[in-house]
N, C-alpha and C positions, 0 to 999 in steps of 0.2 A: 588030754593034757591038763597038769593041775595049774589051778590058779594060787594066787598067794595076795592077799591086802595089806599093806603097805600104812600106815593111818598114820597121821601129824607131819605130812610130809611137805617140808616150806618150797612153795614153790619162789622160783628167781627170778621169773621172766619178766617182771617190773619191778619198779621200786615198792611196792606194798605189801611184797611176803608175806603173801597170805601162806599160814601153815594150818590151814587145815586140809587141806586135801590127802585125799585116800587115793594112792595109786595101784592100779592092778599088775601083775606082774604075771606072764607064762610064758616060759618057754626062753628065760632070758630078755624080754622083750617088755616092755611095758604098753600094755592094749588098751590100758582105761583110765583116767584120772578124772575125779570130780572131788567137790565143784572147782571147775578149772573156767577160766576164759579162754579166749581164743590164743591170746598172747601167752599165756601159761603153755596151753597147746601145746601151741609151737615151739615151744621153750621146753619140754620135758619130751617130744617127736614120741621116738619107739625104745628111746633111750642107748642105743646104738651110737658108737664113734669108734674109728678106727684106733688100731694100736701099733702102729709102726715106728721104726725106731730108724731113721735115715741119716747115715754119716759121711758126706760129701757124694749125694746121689744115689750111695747104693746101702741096703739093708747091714745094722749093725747089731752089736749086741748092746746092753744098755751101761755094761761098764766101757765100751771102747766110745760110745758116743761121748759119756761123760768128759772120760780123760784127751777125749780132741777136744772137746768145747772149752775143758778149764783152761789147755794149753794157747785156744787162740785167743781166749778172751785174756789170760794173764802177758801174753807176749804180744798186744795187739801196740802198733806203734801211733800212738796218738790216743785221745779222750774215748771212754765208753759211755755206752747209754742203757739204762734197763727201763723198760718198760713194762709196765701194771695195766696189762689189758683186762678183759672181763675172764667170767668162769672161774677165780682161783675162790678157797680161803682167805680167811684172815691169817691164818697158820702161814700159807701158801705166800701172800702178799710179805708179810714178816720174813720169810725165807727170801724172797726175795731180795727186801732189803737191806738184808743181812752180806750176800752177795755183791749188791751197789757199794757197802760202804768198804767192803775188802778192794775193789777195782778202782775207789775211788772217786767212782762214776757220776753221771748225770743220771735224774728219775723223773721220769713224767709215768704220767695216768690219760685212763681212755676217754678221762673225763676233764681235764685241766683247762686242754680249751674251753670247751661249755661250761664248764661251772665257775672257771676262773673269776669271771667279772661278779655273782655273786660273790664268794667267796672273799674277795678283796673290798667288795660293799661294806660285806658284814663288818669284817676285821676294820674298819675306819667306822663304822657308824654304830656297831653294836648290834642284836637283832636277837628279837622276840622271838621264840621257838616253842615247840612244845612236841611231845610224842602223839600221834594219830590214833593213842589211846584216850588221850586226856580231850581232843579235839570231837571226836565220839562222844564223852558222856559229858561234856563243858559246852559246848559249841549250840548256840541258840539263834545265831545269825553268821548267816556265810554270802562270804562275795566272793563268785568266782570270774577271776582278771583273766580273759584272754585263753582260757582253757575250758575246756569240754572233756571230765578225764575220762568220759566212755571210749574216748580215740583209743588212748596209750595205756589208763588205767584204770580198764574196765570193771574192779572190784572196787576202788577205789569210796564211791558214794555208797556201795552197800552197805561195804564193811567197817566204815571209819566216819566218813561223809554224813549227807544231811539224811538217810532214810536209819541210820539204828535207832533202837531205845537206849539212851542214855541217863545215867545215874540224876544227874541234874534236868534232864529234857524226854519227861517217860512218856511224855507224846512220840516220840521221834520223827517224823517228817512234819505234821502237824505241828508241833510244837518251834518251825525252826522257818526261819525268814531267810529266803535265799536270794541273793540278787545275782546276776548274772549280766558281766562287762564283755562285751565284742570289743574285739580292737584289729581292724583291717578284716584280715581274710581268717585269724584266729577270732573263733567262735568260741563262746563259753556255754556254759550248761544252758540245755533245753529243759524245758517247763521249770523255771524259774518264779517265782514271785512278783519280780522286777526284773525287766530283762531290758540291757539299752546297748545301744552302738556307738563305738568312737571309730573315725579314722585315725591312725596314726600322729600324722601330725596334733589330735586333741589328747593321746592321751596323759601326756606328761602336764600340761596347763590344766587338765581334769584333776589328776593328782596330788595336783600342787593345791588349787582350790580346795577340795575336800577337806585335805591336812588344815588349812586354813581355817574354815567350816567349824572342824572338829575343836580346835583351837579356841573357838569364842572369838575369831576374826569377823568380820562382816564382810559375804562375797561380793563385790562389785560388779555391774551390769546385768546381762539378760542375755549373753551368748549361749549357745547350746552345752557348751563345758561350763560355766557358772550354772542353768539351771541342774545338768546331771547331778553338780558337786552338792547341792542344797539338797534334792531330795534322799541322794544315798547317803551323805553326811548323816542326815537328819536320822534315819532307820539305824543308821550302824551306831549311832550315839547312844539311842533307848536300848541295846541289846545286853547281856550279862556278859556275856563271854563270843565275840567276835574273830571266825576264822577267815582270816583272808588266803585265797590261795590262787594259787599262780604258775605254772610250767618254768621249771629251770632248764629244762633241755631246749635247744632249739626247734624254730617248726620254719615252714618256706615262707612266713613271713617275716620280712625285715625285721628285727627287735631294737627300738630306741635303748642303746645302751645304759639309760638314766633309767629305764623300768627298776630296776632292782633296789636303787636306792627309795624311787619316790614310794616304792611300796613298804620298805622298811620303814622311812618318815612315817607312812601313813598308820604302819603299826604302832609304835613309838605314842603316836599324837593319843590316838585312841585307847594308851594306854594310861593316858593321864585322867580320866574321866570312868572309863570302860577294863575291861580285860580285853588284850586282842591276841592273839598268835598267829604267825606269816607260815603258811604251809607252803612248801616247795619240794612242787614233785619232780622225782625225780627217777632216771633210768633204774634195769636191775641189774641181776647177774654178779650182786657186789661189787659194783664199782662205785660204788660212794663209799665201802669199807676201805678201799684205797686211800681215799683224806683219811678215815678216822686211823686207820695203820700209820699214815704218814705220820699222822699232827701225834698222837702217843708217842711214835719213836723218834720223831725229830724236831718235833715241834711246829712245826711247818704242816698245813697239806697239800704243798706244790709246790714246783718250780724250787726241789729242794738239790745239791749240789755237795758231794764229799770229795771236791778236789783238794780240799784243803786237810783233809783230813779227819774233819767233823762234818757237819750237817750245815751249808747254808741257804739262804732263802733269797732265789732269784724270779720273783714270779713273773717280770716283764721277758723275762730270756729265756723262755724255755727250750726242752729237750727235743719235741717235735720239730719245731722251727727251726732249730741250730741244726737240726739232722739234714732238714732239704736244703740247709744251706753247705752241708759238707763236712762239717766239725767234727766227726767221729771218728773212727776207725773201726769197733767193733761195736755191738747192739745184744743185749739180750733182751728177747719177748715173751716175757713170762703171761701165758692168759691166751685167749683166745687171739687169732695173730689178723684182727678185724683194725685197719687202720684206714688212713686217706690214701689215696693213689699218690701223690708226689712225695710223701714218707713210704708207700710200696717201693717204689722205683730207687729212693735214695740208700732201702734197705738192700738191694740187691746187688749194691756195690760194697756195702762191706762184710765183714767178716761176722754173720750173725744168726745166733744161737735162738731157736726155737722151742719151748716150752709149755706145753698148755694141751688144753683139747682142740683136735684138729688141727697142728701144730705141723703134721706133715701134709694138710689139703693148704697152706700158706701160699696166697696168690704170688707170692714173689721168694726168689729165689733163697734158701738160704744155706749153710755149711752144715749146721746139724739142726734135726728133727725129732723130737721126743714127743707123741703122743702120751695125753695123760687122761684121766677120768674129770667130768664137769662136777665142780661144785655144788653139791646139793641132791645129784642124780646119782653121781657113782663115789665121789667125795665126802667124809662127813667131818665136823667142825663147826666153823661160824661163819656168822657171812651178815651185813648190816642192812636194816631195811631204811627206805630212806629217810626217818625221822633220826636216823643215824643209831637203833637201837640194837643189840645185837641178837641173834639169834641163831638157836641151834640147829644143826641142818642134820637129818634123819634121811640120806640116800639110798632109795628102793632097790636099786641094785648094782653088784661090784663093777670095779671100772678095769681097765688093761694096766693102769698103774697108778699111784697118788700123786698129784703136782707137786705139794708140800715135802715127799719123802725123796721124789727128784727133784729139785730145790736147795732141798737138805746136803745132799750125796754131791751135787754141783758145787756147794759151799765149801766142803770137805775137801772134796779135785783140787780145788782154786789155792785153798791153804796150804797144801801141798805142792801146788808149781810153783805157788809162790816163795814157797820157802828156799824151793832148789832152786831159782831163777836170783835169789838173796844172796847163793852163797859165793 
């Protein structure tokens, strides 16, 4: 059987898209990817997903799915909801909410919970960023808060991190000062330089000092968070260009909801004396292209709302929540249809449309089912990595159908009943 290589193929399975991987392909099947991590893996399997097209339980064709789905989502009696799960396009996500704004609908993402409070940080405080290119050939001191990204994102120090040769730092690991912050049961990077532990309750009065520190304030006392803050103040002060980084997604330990701000301060301070940039990593599978899809077409990257007619910005009220509390009546889940159980169960009381890969394996019940091809494996397009940069995606082999082109075709249905429903 012949084989086939595959080369510049971005992989999704974290936020770091790395694209260089070479995937082998025979037999329909994809047998080999390197250099892959484990999470890549996993994320690219045998390249297999089913292609069923499911219309109130039993096998349809993909014009009779559409035209039930437009007609339930157009006649549905009460508010709709679409949601931006993983695995689409950008193409894909845009068709999406091209749809929302014809129904009128409510829009949440797979991400709005977890990233929300970032997000809303930013937008009131403002917030240093940079691309994980720049962070590569710039970065000559790193502190990493509360993460260890071999967990979640195992290319992550290779490729971007404290080990390249970068233009400014052609030592590359050698050349680069790395500290490393515990905070409770979240570990941060091993073999660090400086490596120190906070419980929880120290890290926000750790933060706060440091900024302080960094400031030209003078720390008071001799508590274990006043010395931490002097010595790592001190080293991140002397550096050129300072990357702080930190996990946006959640992990099982409690997260002080002020993390995000104190780390932005502490960006900010350090940027008054120093260069610094707040790295936040973050999930793959483009679902951070979901914010940048939003915030381009509506201004907003969450908690965004066309009942009005245009696009508004509710981020305390979102789509998730308002759903297990009953608000809807119909649901489309454009994306892989991976949610919480108490939005599983609230979905299977209404009337709702499934779209995406694996879209008929959907743990909970729904009215139609459109299998479609994953983003990046059987899809090609864009898709963001998580410095929000975009990138093109090169898929090793075809899929059972495009999300973007049923998306498209769902849009078209809708204009259509809607029109007759008008007259």
């Amino acid at each position: 059987m012949s084989h086939q290589q595959i080369e510049n193929v971005t992989c999704l399975g974290c936020g770091c898209g790395c694209d260089d991987v070479t995937v082998t392909v025979s037999g329909g099947r994809i047998v080999a990817a390197e250099p892959v991590c484990p999470i890549g893996q996993a994320w690219l399997g045998n390249g297999q997903v089913p292609s069923a097209i499911i219309s109130e339980g039993r096998p349809a064709t993909l014009e009779q799915a559409l035209s039930r789905a437009a007609s339930e989502l157009a006649r549905a009696n009460g508010p709709s909801l679409v949601y931006l799960g993983a695995d689409l396009t950008t193409q894909a996500q845009r068709a999406a909410l091209a749809i929302a704004d014809l129904l009128r609908a409510t829009v949440d993402t797979s991400t709005s919970g977890t990233a929300a409070n970032g997000l809303i940080t930013a937008q009131r405080r403002g917030r240093t960023g940079a691309t994980l290119g720049e962070l590569r050939n710039r970065g000559d001191a790193f502190l990493f808060w509360g993460v260890d990204p071999a967990n979640r994102y195992p290319r992550f120090v290779s490729r971007y991190g404290i080990e390249p040769v970068g233009t400014h730092v052609p030592q590359g690991r050698p050349g680069r000062d790395v500290i490393s912050v515990s905070v409770g049961s979240d570990k941060a990077l091993a073999g660090a330089d400086l490596a120190l532990e906070l419980t929880p309750e120290q890290e926000i009065p750790a933060l706060s000092l440091m900024r302080a520190a960094i400031l030209g304030h003078r720390v008071p006392g001799q508590s274990p968070e006043a010395s931490m803050a002097a010595e790592v103040s001190a080293r991140l002060a002397q550096a050129r260009y300072v990357v702080v980084v930190h996990d946006a997604e959640p992990t099982d330990e409690p997260r002080n909801p002020l993390r995000a701000e104190a780390l932005i301060a502490l960006a900010q301070a350090l940027n008054t004396s120093t260069r610094c940039s707040l790295c936040s990593l973050r999930a793959g599978r483009n679902q951070v292209g979901a914010e940048a899809v939003l915030t381009w077409q509506t201004g907003y990257p969450l908690g965004v709302e066309y009942s009005r007619g245009f696009p508004t910005y509710r981020p305390g009220y979102r789509g998730i929540s308002r759903l297990v509390g009953g608000t809807y009546a119909a649901a489309l889940i454009a994306g892989s249809p991976l949610l919480e159980s108490d939005a599983e169960a609230a979905l299977a009381a209404l009337s709702t449309v499934v779209i995406g890969p694996r879209a008929s394996e959907a743990p909970f019940a729904s009215s139609i089912a459109i299998d479609t091809g994953v983003a990046g494996i059987h899809e090609g397009g864009i898709a963001y990595r998580m410095d929000e940069v975009p990138l093109m995606l090169r898929p090793p082999l075809p899929g059972p159908r495009s999300a973007t082109e049923v998306l498209m075709a769902l849009h078209g249905a809708l204009q259509q009943e809607l029109r007759r429903a008008s007259r």
